[in-house]
C-alpha positions as CSV (number, residue, x, y, z in Angstrom):
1,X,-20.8,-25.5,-22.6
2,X,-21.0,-24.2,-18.9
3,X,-24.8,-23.3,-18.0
4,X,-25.3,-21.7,-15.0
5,X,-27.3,-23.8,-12.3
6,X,-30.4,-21.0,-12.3
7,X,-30.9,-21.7,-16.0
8,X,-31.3,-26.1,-15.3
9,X,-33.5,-25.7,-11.8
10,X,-36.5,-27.9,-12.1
11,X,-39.2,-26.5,-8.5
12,X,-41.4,-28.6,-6.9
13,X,-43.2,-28.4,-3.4
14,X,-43.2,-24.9,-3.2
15,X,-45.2,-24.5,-0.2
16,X,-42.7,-27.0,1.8
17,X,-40.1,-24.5,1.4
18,X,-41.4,-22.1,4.2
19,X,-39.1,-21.2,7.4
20,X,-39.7,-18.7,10.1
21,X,-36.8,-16.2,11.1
22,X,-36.6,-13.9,13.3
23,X,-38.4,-10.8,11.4
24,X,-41.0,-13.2,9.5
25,X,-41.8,-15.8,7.3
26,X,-39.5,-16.7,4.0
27,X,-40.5,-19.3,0.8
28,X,-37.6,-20.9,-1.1
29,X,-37.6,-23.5,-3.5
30,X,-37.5,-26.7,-3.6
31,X,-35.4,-27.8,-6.5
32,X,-34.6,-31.3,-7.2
33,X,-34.8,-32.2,-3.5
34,X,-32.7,-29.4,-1.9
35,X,-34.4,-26.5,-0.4
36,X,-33.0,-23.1,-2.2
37,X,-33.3,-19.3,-0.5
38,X,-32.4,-16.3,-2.6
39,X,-32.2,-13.0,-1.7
40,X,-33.3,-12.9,2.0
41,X,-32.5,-9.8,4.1
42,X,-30.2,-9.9,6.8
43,X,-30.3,-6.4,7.9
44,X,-31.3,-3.0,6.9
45,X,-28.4,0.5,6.9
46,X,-28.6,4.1,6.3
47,X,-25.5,5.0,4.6
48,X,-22.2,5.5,5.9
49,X,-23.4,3.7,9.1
50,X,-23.4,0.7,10.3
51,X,-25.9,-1.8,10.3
52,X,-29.5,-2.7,12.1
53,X,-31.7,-5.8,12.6
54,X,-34.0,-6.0,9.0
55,X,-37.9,-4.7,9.7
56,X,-39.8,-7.6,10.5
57,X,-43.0,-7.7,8.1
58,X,-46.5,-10.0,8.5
59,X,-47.1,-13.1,6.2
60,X,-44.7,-14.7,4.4
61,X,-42.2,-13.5,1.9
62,X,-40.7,-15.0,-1.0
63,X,-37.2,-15.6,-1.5
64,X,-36.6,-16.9,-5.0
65,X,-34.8,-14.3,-6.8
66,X,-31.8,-13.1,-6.0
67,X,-31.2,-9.5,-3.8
68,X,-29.6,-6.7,-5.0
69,X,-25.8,-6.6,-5.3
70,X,-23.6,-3.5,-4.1
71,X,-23.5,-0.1,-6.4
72,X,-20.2,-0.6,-7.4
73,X,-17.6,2.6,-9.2
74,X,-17.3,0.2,-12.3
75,X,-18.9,-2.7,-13.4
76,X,-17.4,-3.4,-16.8
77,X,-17.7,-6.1,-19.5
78,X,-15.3,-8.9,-17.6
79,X,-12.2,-9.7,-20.2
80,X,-11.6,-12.9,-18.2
81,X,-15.2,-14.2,-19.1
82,X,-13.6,-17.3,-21.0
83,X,-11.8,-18.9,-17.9
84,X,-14.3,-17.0,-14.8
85,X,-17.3,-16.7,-16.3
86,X,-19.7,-14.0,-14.7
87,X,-23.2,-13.2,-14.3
88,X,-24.3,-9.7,-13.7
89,X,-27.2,-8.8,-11.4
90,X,-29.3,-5.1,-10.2
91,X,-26.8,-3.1,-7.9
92,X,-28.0,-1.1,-5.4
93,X,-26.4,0.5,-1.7
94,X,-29.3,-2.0,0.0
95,X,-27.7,-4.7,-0.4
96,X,-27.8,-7.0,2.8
97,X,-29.1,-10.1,1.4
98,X,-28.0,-13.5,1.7
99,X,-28.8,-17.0,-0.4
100,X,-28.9,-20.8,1.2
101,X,-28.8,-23.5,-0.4
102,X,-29.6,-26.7,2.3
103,X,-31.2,-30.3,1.5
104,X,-33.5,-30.3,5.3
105,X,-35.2,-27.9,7.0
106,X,-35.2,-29.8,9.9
107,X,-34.2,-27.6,13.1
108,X,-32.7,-30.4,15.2
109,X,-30.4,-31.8,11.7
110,X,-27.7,-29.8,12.7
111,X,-25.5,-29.5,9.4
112,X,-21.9,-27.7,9.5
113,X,-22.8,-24.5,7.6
114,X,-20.3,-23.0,5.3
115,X,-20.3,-18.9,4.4
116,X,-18.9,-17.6,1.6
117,X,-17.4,-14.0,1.0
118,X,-16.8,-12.7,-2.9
119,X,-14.3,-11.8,-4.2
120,X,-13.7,-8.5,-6.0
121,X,-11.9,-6.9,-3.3
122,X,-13.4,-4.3,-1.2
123,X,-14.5,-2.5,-4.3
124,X,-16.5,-4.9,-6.5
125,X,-18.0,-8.0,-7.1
126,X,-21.5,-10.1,-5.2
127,X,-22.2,-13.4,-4.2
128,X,-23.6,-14.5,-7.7
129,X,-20.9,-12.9,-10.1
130,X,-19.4,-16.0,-10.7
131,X,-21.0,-19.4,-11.6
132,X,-18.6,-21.0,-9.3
133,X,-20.5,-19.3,-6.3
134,X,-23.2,-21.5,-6.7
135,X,-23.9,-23.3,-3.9
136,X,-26.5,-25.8,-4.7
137,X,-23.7,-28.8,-5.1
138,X,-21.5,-28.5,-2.4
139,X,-25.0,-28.2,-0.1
140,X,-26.3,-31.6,-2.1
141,X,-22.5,-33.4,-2.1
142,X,-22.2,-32.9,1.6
143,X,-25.2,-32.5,2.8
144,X,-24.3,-29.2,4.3
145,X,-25.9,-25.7,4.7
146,X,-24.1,-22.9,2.4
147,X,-24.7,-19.4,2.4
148,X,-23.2,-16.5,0.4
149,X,-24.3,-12.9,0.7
150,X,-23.8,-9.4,-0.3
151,X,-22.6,-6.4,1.6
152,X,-21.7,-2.9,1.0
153,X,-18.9,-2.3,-1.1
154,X,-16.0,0.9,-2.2
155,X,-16.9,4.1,-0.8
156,X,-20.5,2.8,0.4
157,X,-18.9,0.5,3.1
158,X,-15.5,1.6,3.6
159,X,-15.0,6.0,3.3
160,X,-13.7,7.0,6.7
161,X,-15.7,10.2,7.7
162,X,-14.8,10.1,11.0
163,X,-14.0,13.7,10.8
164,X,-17.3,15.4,10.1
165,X,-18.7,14.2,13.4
166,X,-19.1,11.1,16.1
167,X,-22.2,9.5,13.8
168,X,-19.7,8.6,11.3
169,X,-17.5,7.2,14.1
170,X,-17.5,3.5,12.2
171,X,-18.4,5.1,8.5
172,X,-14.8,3.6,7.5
173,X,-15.5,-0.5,8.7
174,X,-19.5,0.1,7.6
175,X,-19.2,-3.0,4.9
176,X,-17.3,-5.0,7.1
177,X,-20.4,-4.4,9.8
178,X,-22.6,-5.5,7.2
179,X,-20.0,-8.8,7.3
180,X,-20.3,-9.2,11.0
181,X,-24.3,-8.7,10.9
182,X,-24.7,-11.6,8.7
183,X,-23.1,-13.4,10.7
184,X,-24.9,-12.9,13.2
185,X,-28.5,-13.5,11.3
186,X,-26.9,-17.0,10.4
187,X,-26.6,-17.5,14.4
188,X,-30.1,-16.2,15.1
189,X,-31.5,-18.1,12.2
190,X,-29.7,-20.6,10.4
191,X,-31.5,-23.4,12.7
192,X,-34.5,-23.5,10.8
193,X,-33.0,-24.5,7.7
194,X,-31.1,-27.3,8.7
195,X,-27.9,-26.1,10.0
196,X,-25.7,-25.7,13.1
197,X,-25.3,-22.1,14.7
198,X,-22.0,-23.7,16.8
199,X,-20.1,-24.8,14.1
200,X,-20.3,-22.2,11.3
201,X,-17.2,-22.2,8.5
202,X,-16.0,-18.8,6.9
203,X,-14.7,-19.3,3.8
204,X,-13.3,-16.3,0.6
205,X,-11.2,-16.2,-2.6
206,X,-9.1,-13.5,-3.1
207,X,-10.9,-10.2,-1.6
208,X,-13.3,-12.9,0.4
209,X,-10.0,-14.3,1.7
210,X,-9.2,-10.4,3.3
211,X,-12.5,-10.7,4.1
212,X,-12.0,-13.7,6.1
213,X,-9.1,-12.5,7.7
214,X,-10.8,-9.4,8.9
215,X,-13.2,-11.2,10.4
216,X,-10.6,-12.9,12.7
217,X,-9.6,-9.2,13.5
218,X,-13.0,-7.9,14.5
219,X,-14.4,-8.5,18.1
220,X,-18.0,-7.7,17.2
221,X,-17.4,-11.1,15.2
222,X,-16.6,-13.1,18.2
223,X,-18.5,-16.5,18.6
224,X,-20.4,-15.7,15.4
225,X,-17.8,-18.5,13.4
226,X,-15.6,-21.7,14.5
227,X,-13.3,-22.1,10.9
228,X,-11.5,-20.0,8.5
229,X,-10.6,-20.3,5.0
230,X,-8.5,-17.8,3.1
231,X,-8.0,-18.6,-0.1
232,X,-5.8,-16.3,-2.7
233,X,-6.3,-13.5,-0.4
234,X,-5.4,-12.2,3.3
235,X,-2.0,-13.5,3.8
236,X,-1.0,-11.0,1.1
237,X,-3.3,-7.6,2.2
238,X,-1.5,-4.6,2.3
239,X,-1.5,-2.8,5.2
240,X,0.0,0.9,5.2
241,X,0.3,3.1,8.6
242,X,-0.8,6.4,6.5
243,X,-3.9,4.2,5.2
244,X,-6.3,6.4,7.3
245,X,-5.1,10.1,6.4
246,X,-5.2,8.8,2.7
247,X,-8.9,7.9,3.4
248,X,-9.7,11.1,4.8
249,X,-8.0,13.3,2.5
250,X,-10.1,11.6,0.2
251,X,-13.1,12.0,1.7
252,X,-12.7,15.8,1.9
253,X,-12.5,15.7,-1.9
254,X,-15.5,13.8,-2.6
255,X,-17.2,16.1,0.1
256,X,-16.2,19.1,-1.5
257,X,-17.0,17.9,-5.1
258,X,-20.7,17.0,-3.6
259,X,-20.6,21.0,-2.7
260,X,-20.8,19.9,0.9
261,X,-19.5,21.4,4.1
262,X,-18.7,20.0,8.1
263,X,-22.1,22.0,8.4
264,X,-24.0,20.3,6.0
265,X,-22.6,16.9,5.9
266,X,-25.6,15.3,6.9
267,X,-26.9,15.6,3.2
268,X,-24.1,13.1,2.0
269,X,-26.7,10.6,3.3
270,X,-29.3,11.4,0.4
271,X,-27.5,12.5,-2.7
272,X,-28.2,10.1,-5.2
273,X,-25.8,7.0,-6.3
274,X,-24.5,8.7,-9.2
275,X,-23.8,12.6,-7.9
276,X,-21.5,10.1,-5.4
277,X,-20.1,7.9,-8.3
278,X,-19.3,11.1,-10.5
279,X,-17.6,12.9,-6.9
280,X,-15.8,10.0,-6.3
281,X,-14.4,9.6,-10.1
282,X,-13.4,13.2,-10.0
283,X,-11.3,12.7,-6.6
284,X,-9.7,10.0,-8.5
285,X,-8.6,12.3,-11.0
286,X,-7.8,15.1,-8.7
287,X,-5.4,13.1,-6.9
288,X,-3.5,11.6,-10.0
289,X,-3.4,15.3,-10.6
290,X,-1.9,16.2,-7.3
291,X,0.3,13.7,-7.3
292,X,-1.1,12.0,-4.3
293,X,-2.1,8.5,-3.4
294,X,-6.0,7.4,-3.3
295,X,-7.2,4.6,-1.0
296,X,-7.2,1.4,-1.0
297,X,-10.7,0.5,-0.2
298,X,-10.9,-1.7,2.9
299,X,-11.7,-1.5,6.2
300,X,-10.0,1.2,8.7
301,X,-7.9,-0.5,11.3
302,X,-8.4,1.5,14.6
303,X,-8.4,-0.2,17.9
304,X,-12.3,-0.2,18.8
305,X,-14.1,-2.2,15.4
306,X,-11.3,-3.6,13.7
307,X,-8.0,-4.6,14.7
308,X,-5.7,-4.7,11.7
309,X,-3.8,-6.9,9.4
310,X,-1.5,-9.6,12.0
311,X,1.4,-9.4,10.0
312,X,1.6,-5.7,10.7
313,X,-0.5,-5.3,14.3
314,X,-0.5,-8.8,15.4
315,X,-3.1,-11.1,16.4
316,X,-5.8,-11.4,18.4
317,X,-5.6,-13.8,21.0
318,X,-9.6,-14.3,21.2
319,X,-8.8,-15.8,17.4
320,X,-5.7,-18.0,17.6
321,X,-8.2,-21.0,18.8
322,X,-9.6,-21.0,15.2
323,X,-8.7,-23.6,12.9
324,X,-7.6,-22.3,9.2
325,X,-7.2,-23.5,5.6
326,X,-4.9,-21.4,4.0
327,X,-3.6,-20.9,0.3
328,X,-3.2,-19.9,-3.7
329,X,-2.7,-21.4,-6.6
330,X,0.1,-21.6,-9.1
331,X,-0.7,-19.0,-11.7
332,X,-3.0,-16.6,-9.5
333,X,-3.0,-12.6,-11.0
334,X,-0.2,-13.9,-13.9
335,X,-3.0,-14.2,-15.9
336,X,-3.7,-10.2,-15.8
337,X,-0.4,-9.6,-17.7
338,X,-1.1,-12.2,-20.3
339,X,-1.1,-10.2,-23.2
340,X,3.1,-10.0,-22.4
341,X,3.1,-13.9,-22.2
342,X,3.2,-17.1,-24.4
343,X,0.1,-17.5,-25.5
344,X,-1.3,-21.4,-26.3
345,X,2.0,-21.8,-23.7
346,X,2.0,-25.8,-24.4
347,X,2.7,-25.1,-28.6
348,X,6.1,-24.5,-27.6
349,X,9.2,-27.3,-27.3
350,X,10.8,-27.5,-24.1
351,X,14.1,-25.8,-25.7
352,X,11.5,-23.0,-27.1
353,X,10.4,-22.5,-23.5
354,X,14.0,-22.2,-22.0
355,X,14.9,-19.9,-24.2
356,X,11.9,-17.6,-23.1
357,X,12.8,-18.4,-19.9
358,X,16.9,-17.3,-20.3
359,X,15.4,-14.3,-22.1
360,X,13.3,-12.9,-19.3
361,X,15.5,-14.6,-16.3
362,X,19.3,-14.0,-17.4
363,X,21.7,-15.8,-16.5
364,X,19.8,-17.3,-13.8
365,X,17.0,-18.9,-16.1
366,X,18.0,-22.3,-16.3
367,X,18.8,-22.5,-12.4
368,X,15.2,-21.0,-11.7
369,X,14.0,-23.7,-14.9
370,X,15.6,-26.1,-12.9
371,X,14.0,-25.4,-9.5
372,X,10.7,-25.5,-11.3
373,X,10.9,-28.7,-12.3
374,X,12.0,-29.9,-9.3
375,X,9.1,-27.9,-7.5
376,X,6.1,-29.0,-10.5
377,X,7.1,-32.7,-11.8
378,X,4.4,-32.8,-13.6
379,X,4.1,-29.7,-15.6
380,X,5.8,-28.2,-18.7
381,X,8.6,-25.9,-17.6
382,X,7.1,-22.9,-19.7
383,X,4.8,-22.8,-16.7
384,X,7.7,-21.1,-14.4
385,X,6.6,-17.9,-16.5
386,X,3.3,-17.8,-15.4
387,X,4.4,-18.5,-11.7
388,X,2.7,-16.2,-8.9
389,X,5.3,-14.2,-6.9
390,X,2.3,-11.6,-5.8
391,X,0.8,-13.5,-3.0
392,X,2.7,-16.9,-2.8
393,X,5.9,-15.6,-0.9
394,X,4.2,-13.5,1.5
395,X,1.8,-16.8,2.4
396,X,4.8,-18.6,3.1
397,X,5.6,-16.5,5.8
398,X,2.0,-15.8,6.8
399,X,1.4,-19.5,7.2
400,X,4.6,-20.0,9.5
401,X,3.5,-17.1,11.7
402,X,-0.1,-18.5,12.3
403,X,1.6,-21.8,13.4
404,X,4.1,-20.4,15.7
405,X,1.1,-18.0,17.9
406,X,-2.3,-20.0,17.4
407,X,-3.4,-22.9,19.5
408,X,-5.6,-24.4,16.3
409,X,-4.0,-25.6,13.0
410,X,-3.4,-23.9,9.8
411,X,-3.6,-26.6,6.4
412,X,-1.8,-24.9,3.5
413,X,-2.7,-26.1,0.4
414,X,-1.4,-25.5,-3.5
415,X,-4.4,-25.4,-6.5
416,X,-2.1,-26.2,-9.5
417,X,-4.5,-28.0,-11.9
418,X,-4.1,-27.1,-15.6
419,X,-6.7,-27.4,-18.2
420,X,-6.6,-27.9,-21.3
421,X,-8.5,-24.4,-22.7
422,X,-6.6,-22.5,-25.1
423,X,-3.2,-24.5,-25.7
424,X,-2.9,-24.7,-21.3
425,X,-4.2,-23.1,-18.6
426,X,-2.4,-22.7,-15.7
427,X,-4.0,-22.0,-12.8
428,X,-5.1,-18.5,-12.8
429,X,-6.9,-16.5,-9.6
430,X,-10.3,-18.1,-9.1
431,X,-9.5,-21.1,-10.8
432,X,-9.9,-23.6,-7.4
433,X,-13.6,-22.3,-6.8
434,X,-15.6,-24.4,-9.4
435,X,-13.6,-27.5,-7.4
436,X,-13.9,-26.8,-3.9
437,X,-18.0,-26.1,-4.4
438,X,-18.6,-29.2,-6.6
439,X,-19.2,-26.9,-9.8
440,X,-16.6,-28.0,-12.3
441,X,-18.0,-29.3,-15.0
442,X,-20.3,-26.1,-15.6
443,X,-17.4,-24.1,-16.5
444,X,-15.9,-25.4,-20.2
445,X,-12.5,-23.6,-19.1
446,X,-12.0,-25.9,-15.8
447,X,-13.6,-29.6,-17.1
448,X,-11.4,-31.9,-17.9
449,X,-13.8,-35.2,-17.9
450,X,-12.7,-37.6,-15.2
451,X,-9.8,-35.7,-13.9
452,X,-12.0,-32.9,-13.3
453,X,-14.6,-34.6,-11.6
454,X,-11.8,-37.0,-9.6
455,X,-10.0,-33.2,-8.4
456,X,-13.4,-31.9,-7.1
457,X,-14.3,-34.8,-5.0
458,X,-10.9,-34.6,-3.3
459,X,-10.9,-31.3,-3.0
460,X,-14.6,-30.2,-2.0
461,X,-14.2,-33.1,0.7
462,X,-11.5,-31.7,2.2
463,X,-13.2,-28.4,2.3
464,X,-16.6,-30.3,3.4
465,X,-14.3,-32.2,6.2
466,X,-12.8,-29.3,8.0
467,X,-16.3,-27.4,7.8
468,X,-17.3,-30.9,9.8
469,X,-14.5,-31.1,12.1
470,X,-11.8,-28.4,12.2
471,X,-9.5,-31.4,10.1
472,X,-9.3,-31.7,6.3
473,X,-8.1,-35.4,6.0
474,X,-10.5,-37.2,4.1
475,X,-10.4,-41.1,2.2
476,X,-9.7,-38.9,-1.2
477,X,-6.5,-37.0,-0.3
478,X,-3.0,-38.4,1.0
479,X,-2.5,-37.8,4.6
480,X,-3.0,-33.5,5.1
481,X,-0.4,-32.5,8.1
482,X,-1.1,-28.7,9.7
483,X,1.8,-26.4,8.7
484,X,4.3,-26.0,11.6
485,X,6.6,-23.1,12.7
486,X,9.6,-24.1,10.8
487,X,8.2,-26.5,8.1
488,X,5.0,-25.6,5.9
489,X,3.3,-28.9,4.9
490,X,1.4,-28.5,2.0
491,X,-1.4,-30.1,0.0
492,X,-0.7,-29.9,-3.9
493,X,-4.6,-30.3,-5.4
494,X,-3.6,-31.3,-9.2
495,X,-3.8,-34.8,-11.3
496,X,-1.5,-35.8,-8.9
497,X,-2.6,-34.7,-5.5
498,X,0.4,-35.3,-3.4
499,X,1.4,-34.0,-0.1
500,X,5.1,-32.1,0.2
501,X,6.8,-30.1,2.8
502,X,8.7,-26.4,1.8
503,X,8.4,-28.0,-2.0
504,X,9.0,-24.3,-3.9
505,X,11.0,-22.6,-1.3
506,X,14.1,-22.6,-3.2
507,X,12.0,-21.2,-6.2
508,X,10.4,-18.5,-4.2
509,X,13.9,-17.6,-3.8
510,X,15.2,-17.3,-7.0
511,X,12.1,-15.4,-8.9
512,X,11.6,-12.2,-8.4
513,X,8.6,-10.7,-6.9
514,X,5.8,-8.8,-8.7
515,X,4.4,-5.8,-6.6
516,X,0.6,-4.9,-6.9
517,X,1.2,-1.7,-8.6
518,X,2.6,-3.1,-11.6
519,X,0.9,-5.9,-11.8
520,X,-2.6,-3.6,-11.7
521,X,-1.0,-0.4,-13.2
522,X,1.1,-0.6,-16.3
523,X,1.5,-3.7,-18.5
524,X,3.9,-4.8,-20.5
525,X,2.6,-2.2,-23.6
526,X,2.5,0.9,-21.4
527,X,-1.2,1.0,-21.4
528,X,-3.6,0.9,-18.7
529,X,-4.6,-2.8,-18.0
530,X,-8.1,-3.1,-18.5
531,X,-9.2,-5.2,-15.5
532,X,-12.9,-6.3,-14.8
533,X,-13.8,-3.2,-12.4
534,X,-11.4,-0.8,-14.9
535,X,-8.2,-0.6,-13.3
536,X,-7.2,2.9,-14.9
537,X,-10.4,4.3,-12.0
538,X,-9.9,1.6,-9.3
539,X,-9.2,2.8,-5.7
């Protein structure tokens, strides 16, 4: 049964666990040997602004329970808590708050320190929704610093008023300040519990992956990190030129429903959470109504804060010097339209599974079988219908690109580990998290004894490696070669970790893609799908 590590801590030497930051004094916990920090603040915000340096305070403050998570549109009852279990916390729009998990507090020890940004996209999620996220493991396996931390989310970091007046100049890239000013409390700070301030790691899942790539994109960022991991996430975020009139236009309808004017805008600052919630659920509505597109909460690219997706605008050259660890895994957001697959998948025959496979490909499906099995030796061919064609053929590009204009590397990796949960798992988006932090065996859906515990050694010291050194090679894994501009070398993390080179190209090729819209919109039955954050309301 997984247990979540809060539930199994055992404190001791509570008054050991005392560092001095910037604005004051802070107690952890000393649990098991390693020094834990919840809920410390990293900065204080008004809304729709950007952030300022937390209020320092006298005597020392405890940091033992977790900080408040972002006020979020939806928070519903997750139906994926079987395979990503989640654990719910306070939301509020203060939110800056960060956890650490390090085993010294030593300031000269000098640990690589590895940040993590949720996932949820822009609109939901926090640093302890998952189990996964825990970082208590990785800190104690590699004796490294982590950190993960909150920041404002949906229309609390990201509405674009840029048109009521000059104040809300950066209203639109407000979370992603929040982002940037953690950063830069891990530089000012991150000393005094062990780690390095010159060799910080940034490191996201699926909307943390966008998050990681935006950070490459913002100069206010510079210096502030040396490594980048995107995983499930970034090399697939949409970017649309109208994406700033869309925001806008929506803003003027959650203005108007608030009752407020250009003159009076200034009150937008102090309505209370829900009059906000219930005006921005209304503008939801009133555009389905209309006919007209809502946004796509995220950051507004402009050319002052934020620079833009690089497969659209291009990068920036102050971050091509960045080394990067880039990739998905097999099933990723399949697992959203499961109700219209196979279920218990490895109950079928392999003549069982072709047929599904004729039935849903054509005439093509036992050439697209066929490149499957070339592509995935080791798994059942049923798996072909669970294969992601959202985000895996626009990261084979992506990948290419980074390696033709940056002076670092870029490791591409493959998370294609199946468990045995339900009649066969296949890897679904979030699946690789418990492995690359150390945490499989607390989730029942992802532990597989041996082979589970084999995988996350391999793979959370390759992750542990480049955080080191910019390089993911490691005794555990075969040989890990950078992706270069015509070849993208790949590491395949499954009971088999192997190392290929362009292994599923001709498969990418013959499946066809899967667009967002009908992947999040309507499934299979014609109904809404009812996501974790209620798709039928998410912007």
């Amino acid at each position: 049964m997984y247990m979540h590590k809060l539930t199994q801590t055992v404190i001791t030497g509570h008054d050991k666990a005392v560092v001095e930051t910037k604005a004051g004094k802070v107690r952890g916990a000393v649990v098991e040997g390693n020094y834990i920090f919840r809920g410390i603040k990293y900065a204080d915000a008004d809304r729709f602004h950007l952030p300022r340096e937390v209020e320092p305070w006298e005597g020392v403050k405890e940091a033992l329970v977790y900080g408040y998570v972002s006020s979020q549109i939806t928070t519903g009852l997750a139906w994926d808590e079987p395979w990503v279990p989640h654990y719910l916390w306070p939301e509020n729009e203060h939110c800056q708050y960060l956890n650490i998990w390090t085993k010294s507090l030593d300031k000269n020890a000098k640990k690589p320190v590895m940040v993590w940004f949720h996932g949820g996209g822009w609109s939901g999620g926090s640093s302890v929704e998952l189990y996964a996220y825990d970082g208590e493991n990785m800190a104690e396996y590699g004796d490294v610093v982590v950190v993960n931390l909150n920041h404002r989310l949906n229309v609390l970091g990201y509405l674009d008023l840029s048109n009521y007046g000059e104040e809300y100049r950066y209203s639109g890239v407000a979370g992603l300040g929040d982002l940037v000013y953690a950063l830069k409390w891990i530089k000012e700070n991150i000393e005094g519990f062990g780690g390095d301030p010159d060799n910080v790691t940034i490191m996201g899942q699926s909307g943390g992956g966008d998050k990681v790539l935006s950070m490459l994109q913002t100069p206010a960022a510079d210096g502030l990190f040396h490594k980048a991991v995107m995983q499930s996430g970034g090399a697939s975020l949409h970017w649309d030129a109208n994406q700033r009139k869309v925001n806008q236009d929506f803003a003027d309808k959650i203005v108007a429903n608030l009752g407020l004017t250009k003159e009076t805008i200034k009150e937008i600052e102090t309505v209370s959470w829900y009059d906000l919630d219930a005006a921005v659920i209304k503008g939801i509505y009133q555009c389905r109504q209309e006919g007209v597109p809502t946004p796509s909460w995220g950051p507004i690219t402009d050319d002052d804060y934020y620079f833009g997706n690089p497969a659209h605008l291009g990068w920036r050259k102050e971050s091509l010097n960045i080394p990067m660890i880039i990739g998905s895994n097999l099933g990723e957001m399949q697992y959203a339209a499961a109700r219209a697959l196979p279920q218990s998948k490895n109950l079928y025959s392999d003549e069982e599974a072709l047929q599904m496979i004729r039935e849903k490909f054509g005439d093509k499906g036992d050439e697209i079988a066929e490149a499957f099995r070339k592509a995935y030796p080791d798994h059942k061919v049923i798996d072909v219908l669970y294969t992601d064609t959202l985000m895996r053929p626009g990261l084979i590009e992506f990948v290419k690109d980074r390696a033709k204009n940056a002076t670092a590397p870029a490791y591409e990796y493959m998370f294609s580990f199946e468990t045995d949960w339900d009649g066969g798992l296949t890897a679904w988006h979030n699946a690789e998290e418990p492995f690359m932090f150390h945490n499989a065996r607390y989730l029942e859906s992802a532990y597989v004894p041996e082979e589970s515990d084999k995988l996350e050694d391999a793979m959370c010291s390759s992750w542990l490696a480049f955080g080191k050194t910019g390089n993911p090679n490691n005794s555990l894994i075969p040989e890990w070669k950078p992706v270069e501009p015509d070849k993208s070398n790949i590491m395949i993390f499954d009971r088999n970790i192997r190392a290929e080179a362009d292994f599923d190209d001709q498969l990418m090729a013959m499946l066809p893609p899967v667009d967002f819209a009908s992947m999040f919109g309507l499934i299979g039955n014609g109904k809404p799908n009812p996501g974790r954050d209620g798709a039928d309301l998410e912007i």
